[in-house]
mmCIF file of the N, C-alpha and C atoms, coordinates in Angstrom:
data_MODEL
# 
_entry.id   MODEL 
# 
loop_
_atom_site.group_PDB 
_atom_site.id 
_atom_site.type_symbol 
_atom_site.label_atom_id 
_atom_site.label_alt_id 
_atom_site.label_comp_id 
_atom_site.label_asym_id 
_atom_site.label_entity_id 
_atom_site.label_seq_id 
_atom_site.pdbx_PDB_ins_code 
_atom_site.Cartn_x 
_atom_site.Cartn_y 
_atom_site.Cartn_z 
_atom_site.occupancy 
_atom_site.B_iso_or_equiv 
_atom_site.pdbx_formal_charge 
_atom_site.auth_seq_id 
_atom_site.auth_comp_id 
_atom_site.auth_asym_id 
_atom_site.auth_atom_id 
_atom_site.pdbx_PDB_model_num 
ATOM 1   N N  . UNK A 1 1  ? -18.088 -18.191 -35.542 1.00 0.00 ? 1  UNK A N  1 
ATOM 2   C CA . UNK A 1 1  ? -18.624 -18.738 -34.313 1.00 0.00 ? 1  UNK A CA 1 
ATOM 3   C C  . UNK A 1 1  ? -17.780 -19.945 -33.911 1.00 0.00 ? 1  UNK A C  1 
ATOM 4   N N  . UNK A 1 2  ? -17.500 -19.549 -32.400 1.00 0.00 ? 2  UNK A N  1 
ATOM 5   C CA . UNK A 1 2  ? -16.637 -21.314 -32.179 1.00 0.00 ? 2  UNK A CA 1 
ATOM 6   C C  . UNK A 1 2  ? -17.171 -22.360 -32.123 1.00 0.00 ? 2  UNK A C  1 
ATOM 7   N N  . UNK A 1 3  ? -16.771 -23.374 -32.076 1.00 0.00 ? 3  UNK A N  1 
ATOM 8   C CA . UNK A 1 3  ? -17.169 -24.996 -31.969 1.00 0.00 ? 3  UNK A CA 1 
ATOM 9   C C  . UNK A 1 3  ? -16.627 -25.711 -31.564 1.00 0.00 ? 3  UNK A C  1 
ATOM 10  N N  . UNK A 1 4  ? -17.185 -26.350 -30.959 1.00 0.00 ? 4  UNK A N  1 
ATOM 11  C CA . UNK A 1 4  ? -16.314 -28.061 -29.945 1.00 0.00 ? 4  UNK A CA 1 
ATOM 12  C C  . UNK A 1 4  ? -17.116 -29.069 -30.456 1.00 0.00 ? 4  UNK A C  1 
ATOM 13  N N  . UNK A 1 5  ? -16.786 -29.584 -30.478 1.00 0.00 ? 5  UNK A N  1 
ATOM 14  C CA . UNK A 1 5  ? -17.273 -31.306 -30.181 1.00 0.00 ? 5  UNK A CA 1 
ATOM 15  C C  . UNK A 1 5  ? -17.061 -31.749 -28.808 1.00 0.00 ? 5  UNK A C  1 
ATOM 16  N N  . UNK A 1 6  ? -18.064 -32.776 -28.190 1.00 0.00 ? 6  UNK A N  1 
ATOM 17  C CA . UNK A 1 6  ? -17.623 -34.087 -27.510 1.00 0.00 ? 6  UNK A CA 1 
ATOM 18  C C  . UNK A 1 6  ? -17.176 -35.023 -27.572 1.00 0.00 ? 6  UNK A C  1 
ATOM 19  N N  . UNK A 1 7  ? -16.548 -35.376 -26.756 1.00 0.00 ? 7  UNK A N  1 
ATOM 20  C CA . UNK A 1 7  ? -15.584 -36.787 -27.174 1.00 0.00 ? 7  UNK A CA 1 
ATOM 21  C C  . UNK A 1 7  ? -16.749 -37.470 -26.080 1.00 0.00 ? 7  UNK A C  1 
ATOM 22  N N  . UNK A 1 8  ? -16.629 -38.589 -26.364 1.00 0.00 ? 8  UNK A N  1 
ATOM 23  C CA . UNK A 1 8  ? -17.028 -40.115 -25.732 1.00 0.00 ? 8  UNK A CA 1 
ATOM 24  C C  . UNK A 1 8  ? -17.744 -40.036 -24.264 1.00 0.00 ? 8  UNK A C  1 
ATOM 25  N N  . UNK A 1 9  ? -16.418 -39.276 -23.624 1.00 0.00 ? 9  UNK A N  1 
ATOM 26  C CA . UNK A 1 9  ? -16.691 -39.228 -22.271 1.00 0.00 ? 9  UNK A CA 1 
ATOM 27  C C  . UNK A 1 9  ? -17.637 -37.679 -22.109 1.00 0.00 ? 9  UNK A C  1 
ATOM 28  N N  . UNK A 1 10 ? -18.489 -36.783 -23.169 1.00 0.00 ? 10 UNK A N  1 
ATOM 29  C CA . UNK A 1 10 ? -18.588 -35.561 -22.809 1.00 0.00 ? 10 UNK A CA 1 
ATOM 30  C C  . UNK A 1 10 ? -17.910 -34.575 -23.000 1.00 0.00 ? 10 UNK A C  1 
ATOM 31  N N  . UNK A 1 11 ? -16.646 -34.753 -23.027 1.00 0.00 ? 11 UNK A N  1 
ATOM 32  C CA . UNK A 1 11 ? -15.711 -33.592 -22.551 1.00 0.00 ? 11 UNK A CA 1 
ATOM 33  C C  . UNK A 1 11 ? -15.556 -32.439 -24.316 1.00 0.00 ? 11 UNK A C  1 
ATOM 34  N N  . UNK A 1 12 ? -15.326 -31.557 -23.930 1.00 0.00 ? 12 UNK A N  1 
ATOM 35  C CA . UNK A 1 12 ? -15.192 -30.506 -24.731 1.00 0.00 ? 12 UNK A CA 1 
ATOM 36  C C  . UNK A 1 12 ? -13.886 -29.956 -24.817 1.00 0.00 ? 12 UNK A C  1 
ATOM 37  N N  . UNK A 1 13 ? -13.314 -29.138 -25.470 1.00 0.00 ? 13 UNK A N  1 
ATOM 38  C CA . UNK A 1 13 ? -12.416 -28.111 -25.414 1.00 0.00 ? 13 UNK A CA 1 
ATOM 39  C C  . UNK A 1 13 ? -12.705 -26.949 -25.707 1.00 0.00 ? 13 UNK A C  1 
ATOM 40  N N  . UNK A 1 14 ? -12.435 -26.007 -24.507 1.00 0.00 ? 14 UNK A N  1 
ATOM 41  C CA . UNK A 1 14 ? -13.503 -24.747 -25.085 1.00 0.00 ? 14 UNK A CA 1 
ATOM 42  C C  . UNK A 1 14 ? -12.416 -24.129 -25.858 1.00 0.00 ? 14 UNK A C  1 
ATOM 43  N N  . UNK A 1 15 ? -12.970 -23.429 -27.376 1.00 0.00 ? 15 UNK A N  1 
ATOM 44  C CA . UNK A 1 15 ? -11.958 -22.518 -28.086 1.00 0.00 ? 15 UNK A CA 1 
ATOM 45  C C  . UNK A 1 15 ? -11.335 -21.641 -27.760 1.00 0.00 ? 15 UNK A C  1 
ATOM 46  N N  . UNK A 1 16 ? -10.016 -21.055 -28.469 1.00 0.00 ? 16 UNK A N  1 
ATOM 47  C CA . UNK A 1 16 ? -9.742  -20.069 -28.309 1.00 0.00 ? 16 UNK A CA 1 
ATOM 48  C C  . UNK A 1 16 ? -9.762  -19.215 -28.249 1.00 0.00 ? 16 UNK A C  1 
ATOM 49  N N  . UNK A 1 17 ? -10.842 -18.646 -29.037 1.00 0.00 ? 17 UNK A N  1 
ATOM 50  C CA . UNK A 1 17 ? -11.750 -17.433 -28.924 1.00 0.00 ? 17 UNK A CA 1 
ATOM 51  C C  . UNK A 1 17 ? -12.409 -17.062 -27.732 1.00 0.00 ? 17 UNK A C  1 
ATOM 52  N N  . UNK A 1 18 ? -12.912 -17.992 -26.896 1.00 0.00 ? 18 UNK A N  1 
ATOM 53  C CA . UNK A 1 18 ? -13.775 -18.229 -25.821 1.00 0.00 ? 18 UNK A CA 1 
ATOM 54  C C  . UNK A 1 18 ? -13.019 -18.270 -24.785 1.00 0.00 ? 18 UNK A C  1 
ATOM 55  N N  . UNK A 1 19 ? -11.680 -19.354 -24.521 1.00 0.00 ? 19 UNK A N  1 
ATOM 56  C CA . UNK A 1 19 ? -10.663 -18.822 -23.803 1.00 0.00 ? 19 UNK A CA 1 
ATOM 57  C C  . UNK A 1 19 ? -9.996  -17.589 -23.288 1.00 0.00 ? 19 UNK A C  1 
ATOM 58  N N  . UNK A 1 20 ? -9.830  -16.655 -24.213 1.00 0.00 ? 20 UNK A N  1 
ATOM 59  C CA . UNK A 1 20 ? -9.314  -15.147 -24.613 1.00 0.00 ? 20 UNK A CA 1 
ATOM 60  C C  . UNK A 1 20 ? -10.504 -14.485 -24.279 1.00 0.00 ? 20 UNK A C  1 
ATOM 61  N N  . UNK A 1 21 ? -11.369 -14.594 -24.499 1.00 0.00 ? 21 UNK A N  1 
ATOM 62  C CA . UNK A 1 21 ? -12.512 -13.711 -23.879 1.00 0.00 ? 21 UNK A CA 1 
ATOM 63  C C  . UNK A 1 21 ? -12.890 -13.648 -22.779 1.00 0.00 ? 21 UNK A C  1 
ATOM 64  N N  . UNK A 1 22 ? -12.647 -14.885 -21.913 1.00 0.00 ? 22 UNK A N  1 
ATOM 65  C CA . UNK A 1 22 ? -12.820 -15.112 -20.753 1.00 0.00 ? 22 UNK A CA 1 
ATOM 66  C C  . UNK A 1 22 ? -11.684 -15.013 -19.716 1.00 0.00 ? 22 UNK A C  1 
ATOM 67  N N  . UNK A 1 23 ? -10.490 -14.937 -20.448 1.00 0.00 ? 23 UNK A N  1 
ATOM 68  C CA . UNK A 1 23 ? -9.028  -14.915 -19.779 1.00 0.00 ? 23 UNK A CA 1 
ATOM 69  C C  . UNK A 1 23 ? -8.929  -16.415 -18.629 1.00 0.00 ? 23 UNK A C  1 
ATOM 70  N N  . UNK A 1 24 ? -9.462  -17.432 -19.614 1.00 0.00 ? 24 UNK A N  1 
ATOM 71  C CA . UNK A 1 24 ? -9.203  -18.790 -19.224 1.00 0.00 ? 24 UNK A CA 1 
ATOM 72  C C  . UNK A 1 24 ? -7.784  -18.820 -19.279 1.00 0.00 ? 24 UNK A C  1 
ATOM 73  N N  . UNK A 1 25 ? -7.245  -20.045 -18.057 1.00 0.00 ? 25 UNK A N  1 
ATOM 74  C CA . UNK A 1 25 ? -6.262  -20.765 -17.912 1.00 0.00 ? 25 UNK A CA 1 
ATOM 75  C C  . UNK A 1 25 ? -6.463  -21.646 -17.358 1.00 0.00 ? 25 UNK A C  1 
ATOM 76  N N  . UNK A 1 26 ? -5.220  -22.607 -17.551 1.00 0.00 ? 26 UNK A N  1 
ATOM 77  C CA . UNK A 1 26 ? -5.434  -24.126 -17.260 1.00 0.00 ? 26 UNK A CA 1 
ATOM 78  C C  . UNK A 1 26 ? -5.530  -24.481 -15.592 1.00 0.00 ? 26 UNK A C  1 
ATOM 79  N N  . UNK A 1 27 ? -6.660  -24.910 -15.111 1.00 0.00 ? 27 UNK A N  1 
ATOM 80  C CA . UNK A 1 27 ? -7.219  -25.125 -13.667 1.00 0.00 ? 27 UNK A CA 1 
ATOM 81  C C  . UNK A 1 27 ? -8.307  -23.886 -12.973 1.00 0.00 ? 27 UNK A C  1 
ATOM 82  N N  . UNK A 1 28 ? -8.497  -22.941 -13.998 1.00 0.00 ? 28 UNK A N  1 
ATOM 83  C CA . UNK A 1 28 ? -9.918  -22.064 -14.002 1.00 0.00 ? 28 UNK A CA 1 
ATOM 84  C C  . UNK A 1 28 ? -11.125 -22.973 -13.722 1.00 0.00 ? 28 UNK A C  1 
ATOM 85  N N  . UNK A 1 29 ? -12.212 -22.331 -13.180 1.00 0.00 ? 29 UNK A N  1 
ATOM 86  C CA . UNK A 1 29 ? -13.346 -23.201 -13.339 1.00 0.00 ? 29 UNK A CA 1 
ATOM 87  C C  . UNK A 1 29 ? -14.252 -22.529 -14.015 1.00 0.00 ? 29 UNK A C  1 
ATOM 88  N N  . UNK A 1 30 ? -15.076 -22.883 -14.830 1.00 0.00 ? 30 UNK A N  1 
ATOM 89  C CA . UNK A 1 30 ? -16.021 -21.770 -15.469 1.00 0.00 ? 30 UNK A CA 1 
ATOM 90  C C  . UNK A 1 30 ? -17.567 -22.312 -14.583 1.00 0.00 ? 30 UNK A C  1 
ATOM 91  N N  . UNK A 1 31 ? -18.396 -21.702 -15.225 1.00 0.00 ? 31 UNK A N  1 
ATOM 92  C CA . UNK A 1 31 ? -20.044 -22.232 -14.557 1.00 0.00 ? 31 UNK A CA 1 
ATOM 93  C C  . UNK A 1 31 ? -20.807 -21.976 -15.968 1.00 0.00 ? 31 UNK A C  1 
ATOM 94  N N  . UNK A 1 32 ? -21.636 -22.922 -16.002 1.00 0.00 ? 32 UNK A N  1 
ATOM 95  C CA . UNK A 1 32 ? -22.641 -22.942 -17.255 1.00 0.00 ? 32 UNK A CA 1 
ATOM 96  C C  . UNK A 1 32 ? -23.846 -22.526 -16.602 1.00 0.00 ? 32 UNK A C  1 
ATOM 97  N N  . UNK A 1 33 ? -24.326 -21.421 -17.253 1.00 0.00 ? 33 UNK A N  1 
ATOM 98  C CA . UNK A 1 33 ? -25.833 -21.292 -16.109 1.00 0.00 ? 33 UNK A CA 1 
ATOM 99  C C  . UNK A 1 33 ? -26.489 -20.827 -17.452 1.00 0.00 ? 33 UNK A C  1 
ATOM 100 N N  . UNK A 1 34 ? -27.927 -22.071 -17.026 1.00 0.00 ? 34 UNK A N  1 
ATOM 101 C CA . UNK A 1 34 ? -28.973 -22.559 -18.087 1.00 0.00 ? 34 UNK A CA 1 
ATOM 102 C C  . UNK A 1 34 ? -30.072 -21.180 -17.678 1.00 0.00 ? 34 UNK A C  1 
ATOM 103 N N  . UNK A 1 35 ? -30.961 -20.596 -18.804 1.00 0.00 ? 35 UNK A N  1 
ATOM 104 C CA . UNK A 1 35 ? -31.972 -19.955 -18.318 1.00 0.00 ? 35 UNK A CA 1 
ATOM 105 C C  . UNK A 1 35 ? -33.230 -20.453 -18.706 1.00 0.00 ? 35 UNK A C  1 
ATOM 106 N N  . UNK A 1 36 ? -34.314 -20.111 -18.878 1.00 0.00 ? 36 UNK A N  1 
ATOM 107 C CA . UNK A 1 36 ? -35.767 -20.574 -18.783 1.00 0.00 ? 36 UNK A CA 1 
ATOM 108 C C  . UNK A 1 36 ? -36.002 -20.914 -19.907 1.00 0.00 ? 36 UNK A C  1 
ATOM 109 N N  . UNK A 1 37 ? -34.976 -20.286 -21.030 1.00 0.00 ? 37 UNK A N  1 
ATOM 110 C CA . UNK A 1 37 ? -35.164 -20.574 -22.720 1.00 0.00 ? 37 UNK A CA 1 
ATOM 111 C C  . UNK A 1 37 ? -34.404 -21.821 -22.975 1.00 0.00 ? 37 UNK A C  1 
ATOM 112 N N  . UNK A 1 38 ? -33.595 -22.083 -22.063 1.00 0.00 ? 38 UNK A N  1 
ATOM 113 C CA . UNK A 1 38 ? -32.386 -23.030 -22.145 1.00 0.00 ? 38 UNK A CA 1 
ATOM 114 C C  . UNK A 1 38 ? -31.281 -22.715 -23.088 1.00 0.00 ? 38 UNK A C  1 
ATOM 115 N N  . UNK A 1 39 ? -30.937 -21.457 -22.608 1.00 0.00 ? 39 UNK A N  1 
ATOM 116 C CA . UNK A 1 39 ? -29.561 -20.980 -23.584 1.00 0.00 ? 39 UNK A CA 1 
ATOM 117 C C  . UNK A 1 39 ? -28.815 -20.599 -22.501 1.00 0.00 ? 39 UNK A C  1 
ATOM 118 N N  . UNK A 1 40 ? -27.505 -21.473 -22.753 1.00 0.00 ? 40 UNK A N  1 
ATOM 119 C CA . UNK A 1 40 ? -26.150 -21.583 -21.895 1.00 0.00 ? 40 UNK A CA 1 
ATOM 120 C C  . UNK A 1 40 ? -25.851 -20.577 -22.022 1.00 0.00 ? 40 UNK A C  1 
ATOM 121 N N  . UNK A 1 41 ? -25.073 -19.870 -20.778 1.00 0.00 ? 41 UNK A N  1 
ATOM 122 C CA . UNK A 1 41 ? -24.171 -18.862 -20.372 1.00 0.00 ? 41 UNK A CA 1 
ATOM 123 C C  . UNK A 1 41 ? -22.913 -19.816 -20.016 1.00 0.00 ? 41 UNK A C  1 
ATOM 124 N N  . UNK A 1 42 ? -21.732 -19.470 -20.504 1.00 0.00 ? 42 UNK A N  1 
ATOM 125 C CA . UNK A 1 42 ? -20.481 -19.813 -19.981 1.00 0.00 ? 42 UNK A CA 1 
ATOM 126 C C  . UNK A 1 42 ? -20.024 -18.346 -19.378 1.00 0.00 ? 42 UNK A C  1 
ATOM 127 N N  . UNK A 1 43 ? -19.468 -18.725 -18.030 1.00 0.00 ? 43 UNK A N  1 
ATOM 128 C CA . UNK A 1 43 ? -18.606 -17.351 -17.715 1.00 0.00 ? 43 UNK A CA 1 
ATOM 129 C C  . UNK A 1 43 ? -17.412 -18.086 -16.387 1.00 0.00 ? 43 UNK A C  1 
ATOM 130 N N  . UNK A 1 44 ? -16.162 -17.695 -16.550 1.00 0.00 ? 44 UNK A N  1 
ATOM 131 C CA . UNK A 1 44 ? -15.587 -17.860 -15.887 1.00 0.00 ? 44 UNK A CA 1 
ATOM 132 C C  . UNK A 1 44 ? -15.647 -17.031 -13.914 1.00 0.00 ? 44 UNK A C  1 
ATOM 133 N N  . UNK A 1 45 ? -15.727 -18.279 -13.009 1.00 0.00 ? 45 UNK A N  1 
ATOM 134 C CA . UNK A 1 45 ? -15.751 -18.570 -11.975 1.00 0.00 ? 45 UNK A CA 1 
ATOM 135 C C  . UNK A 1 45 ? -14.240 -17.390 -11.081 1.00 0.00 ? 45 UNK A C  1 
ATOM 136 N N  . UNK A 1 46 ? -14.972 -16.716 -10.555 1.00 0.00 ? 46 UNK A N  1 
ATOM 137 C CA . UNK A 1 46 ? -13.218 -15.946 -9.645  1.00 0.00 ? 46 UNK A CA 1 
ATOM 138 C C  . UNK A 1 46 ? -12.715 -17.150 -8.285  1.00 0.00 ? 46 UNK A C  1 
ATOM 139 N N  . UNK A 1 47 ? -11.507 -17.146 -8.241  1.00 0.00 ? 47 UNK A N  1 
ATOM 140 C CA . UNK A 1 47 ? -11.420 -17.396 -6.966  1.00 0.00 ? 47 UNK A CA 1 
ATOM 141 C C  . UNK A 1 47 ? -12.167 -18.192 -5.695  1.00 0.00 ? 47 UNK A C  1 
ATOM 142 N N  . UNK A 1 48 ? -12.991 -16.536 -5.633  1.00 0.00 ? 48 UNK A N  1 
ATOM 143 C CA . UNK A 1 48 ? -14.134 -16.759 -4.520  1.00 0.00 ? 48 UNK A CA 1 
ATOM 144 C C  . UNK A 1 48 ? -14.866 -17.439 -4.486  1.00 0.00 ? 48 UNK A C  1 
ATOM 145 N N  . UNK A 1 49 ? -15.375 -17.468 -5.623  1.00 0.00 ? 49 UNK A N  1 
ATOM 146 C CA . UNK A 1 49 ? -16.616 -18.541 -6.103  1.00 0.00 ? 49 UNK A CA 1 
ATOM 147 C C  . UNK A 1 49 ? -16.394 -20.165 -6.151  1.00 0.00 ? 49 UNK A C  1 
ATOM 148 N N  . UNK A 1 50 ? -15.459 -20.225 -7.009  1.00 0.00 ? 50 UNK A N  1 
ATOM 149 C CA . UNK A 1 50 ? -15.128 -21.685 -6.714  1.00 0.00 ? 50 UNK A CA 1 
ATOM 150 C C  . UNK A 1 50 ? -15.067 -22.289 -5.535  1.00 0.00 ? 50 UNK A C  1 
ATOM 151 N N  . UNK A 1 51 ? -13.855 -21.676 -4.715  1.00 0.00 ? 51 UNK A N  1 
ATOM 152 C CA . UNK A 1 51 ? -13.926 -21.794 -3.220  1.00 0.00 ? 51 UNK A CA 1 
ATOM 153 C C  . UNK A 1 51 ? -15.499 -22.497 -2.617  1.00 0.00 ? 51 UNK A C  1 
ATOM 154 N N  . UNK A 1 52 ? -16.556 -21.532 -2.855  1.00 0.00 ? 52 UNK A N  1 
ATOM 155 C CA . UNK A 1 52 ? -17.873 -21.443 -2.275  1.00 0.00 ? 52 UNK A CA 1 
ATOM 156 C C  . UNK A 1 52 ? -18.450 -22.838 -2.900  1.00 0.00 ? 52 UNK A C  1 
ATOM 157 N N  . UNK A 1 53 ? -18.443 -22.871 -4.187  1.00 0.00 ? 53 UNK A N  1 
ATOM 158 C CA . UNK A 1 53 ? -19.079 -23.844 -4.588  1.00 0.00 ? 53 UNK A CA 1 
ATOM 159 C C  . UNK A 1 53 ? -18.443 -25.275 -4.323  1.00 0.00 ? 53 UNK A C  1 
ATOM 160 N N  . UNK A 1 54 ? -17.150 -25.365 -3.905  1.00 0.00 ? 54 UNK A N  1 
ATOM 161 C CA . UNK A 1 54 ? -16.596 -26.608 -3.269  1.00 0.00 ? 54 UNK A CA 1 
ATOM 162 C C  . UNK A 1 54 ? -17.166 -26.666 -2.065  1.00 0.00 ? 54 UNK A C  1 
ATOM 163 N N  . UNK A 1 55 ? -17.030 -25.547 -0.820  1.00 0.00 ? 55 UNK A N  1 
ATOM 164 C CA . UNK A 1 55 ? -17.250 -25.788 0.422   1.00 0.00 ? 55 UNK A CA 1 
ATOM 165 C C  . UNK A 1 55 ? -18.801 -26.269 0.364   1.00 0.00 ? 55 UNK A C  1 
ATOM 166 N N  . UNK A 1 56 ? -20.111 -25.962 -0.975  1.00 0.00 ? 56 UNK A N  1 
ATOM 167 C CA . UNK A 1 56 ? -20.973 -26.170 -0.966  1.00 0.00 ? 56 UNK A CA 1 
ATOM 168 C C  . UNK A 1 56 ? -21.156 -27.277 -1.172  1.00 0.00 ? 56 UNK A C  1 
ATOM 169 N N  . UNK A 1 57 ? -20.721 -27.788 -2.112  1.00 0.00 ? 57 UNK A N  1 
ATOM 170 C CA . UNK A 1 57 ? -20.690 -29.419 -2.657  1.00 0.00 ? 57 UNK A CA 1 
ATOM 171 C C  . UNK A 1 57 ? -20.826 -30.405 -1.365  1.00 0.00 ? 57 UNK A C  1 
ATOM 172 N N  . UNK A 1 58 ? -19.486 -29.946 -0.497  1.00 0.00 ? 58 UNK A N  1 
ATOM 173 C CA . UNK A 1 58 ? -19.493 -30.958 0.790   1.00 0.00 ? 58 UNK A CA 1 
ATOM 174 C C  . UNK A 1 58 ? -20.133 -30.735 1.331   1.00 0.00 ? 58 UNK A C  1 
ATOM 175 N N  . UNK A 1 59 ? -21.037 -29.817 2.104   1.00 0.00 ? 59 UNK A N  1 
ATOM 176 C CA . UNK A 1 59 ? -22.504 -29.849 2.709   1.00 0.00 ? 59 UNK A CA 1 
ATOM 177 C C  . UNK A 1 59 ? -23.701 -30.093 2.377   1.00 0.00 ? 59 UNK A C  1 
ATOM 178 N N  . UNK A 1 60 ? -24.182 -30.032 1.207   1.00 0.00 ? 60 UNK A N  1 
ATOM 179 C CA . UNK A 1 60 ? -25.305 -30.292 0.647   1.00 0.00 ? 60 UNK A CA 1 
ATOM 180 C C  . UNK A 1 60 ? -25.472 -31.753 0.847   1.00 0.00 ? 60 UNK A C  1 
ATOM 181 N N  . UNK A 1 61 ? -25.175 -33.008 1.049   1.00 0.00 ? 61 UNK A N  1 
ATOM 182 C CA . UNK A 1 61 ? -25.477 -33.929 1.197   1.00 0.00 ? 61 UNK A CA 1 
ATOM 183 C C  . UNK A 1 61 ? -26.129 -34.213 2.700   1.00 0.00 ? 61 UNK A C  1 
ATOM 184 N N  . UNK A 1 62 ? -25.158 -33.786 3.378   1.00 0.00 ? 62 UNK A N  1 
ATOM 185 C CA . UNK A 1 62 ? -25.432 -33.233 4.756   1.00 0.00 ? 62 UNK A CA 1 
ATOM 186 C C  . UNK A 1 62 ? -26.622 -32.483 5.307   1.00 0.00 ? 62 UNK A C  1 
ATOM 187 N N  . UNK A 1 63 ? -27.118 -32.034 4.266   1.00 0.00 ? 63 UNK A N  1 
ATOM 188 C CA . UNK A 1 63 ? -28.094 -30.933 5.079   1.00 0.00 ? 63 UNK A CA 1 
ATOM 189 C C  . UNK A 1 63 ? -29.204 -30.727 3.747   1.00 0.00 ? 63 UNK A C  1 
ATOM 190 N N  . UNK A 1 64 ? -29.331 -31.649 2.501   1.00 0.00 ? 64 UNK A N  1 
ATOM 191 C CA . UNK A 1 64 ? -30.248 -31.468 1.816   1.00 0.00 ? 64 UNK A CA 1 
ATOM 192 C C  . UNK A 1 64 ? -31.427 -32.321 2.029   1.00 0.00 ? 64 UNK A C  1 
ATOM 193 N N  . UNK A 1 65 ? -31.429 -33.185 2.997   1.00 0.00 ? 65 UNK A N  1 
ATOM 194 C CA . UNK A 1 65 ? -32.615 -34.145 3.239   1.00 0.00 ? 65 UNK A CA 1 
ATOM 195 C C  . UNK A 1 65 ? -33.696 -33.646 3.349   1.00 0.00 ? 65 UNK A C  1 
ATOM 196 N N  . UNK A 1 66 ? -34.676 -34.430 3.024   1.00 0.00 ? 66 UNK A N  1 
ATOM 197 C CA . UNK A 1 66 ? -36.112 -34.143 3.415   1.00 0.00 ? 66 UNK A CA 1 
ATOM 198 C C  . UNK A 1 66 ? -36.116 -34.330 5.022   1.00 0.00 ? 66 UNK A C  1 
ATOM 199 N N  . UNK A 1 67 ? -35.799 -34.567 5.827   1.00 0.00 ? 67 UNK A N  1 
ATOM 200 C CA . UNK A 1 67 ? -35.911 -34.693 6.994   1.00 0.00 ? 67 UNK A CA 1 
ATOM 201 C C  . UNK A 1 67 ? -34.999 -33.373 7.450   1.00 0.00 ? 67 UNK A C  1 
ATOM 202 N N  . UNK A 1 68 ? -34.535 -33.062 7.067   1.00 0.00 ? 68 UNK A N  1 
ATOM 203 C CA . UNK A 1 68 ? -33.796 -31.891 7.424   1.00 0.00 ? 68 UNK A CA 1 
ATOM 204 C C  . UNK A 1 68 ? -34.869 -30.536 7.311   1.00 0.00 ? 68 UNK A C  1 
ATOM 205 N N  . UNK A 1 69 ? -35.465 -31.027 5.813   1.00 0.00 ? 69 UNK A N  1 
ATOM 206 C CA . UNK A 1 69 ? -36.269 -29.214 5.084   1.00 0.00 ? 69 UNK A CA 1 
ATOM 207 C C  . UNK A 1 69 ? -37.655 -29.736 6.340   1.00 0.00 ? 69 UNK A C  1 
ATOM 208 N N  . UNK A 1 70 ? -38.096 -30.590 7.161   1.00 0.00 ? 70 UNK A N  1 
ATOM 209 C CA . UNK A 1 70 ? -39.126 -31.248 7.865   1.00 0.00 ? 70 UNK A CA 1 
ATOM 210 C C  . UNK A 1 70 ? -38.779 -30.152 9.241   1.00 0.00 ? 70 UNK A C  1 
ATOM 211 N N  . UNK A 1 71 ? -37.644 -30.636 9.359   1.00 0.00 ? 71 UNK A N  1 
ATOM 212 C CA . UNK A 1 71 ? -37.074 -30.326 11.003  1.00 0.00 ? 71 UNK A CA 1 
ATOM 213 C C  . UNK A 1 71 ? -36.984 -28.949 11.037  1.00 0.00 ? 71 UNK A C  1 
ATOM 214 N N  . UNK A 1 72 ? -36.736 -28.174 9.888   1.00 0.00 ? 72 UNK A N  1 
ATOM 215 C CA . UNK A 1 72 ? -36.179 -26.608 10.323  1.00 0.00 ? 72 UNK A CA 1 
ATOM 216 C C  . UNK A 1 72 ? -37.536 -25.806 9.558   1.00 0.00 ? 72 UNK A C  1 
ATOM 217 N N  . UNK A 1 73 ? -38.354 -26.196 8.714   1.00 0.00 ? 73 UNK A N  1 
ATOM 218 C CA . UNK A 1 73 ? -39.304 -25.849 8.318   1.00 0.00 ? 73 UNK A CA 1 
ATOM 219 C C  . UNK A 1 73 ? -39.829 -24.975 9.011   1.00 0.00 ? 73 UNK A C  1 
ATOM 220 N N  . UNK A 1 74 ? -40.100 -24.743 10.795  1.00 0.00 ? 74 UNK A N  1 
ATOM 221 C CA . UNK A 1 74 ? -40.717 -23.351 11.058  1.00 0.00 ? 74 UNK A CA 1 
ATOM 222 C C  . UNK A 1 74 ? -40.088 -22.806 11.670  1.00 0.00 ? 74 UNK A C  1 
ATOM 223 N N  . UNK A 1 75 ? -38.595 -22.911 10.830  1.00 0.00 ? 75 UNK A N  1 
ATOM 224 C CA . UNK A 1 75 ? -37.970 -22.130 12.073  1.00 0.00 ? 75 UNK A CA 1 
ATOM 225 C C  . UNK A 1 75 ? -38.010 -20.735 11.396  1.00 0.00 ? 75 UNK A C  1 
# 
């Protein structure tokens, strides 16, 4: 089974095993998605996705307000 540690700041290095399975390379993004048991999924991110989840990042501030979910609420 692989293993990382954290360093200081968090950060990990994911193994090689895990790398190779995933056909990681350097500037990939992966996604950790937690489920109801709280057991991590790692799976590497295509392309597309990343893309999405950047263009998402910059709107959500924009458009996550409570005055926002107020205003469009019956629409």
């Amino acid at each position: 089974m692989p293993v990382s540690r954290l360093t200081y700041k968090y950060q990990a290095t994911i193994p090689r095993q895990v790398r190779e399975v995933l056909a990681l390379g350097a500037g990939d993004y992966v996604n950790f998605i937690v489920d109801a048991e709280g057991d991590v999924t790692v799976r590497k991110l295509q392309p597309q996705d990343s893309e999405l989840q950047a263009l998402e990042a910059t709107l959500a501030p924009e458009w996550g307000s409570s005055e926002d979910d107020e205003a469009y609420e019956n629409l």
